[in-house]
N, C-alpha and C positions, 0 to 999 in steps of 0.2 A: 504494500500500500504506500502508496505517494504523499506525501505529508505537503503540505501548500502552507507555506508563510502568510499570515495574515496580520494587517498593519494593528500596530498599538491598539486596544479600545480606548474609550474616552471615560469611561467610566468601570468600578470592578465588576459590576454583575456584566457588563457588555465585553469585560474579559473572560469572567468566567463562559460565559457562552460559548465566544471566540474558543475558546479553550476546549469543551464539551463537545464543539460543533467537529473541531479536527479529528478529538480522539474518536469521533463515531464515524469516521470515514464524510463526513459531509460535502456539499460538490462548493466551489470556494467562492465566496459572497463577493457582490462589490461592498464596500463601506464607505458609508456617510452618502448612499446615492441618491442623487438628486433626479428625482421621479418627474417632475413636472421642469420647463422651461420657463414661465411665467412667476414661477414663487420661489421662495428659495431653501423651500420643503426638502429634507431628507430623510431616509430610511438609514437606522443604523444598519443592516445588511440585507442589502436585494438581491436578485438570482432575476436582470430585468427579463432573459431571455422564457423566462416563463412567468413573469409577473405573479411573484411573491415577494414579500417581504416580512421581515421581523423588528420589530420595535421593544425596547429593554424599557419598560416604564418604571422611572423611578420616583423617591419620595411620596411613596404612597402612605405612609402615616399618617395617623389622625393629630388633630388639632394643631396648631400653632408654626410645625415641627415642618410639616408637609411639606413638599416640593410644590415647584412651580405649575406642573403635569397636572397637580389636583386640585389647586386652586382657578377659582373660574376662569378667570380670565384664560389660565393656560389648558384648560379642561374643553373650554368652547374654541378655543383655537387648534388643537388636537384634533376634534370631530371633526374641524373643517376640513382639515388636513386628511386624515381618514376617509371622509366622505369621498373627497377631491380622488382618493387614489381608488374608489370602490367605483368611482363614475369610470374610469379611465381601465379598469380590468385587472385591478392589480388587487391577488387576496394577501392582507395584513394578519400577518398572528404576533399577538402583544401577549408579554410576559413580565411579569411580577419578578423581581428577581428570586422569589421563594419558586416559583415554576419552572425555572431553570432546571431542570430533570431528565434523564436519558430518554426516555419512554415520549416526552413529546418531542423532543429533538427528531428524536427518528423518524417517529409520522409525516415532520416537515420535510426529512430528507426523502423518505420513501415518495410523498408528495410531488417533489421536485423532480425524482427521476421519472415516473409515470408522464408526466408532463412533459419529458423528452431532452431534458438535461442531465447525464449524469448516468 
């Protein structure tokens, strides 16, 4: 098996992914893609040739503590974003960093190859 370098993440749960993603043979993401030409929206790791992608949501905390992600403003600007890439064909699967898991990594991967990459 072929092992594919992939760049730093930006944050740890989007390393631990990065991380998870190679040891289960995964087919190799672009990172930080930017999906649309108009906004300047991206996908921590897309696969654009079959239009999926994975988003690492973070600060998902209660009260005070939260990330930007969950507070409104950044919570109705996410849907847009989301919506925007559901109008355009592209299926998003977001994950908590507690979801981080072998078991859904793989579904993504097996998803991807069915789909004709990989």
């Amino acid at each position: 098996m072929t092992k594919t370098k992939l760049p730093k993440a930006k944050s740890e749960p989007e390393e631990r992914f990065a991380i998870a993603w190679r040891t289960l043979g995964g087919q190799k993401p672009e990172r930080e893609y930017r999906f649309t030409p108009d906004r300047k929206w991206r996908f921590d790791f897309a696969w654009p040739e079959v239009r999926i992608a994975v988003e690492i949501e973070g600060g998902i905390n209660e009260g005070k503590h939260r990330g930007y992600h969950m507070r409104t403003k950044g919570f109705l600007k996410d849907a847009e974003k989301y919506n925007r890439a559901s109008t355009l064909g592209w299926r998003v699967y977001r994950f908590a960093p507690s979801q981080i898991q072998p078991a859904a990594l793989e579904e993504i991967i097996s998803e991807i190859r069915k789909s004709g990459r990989g």
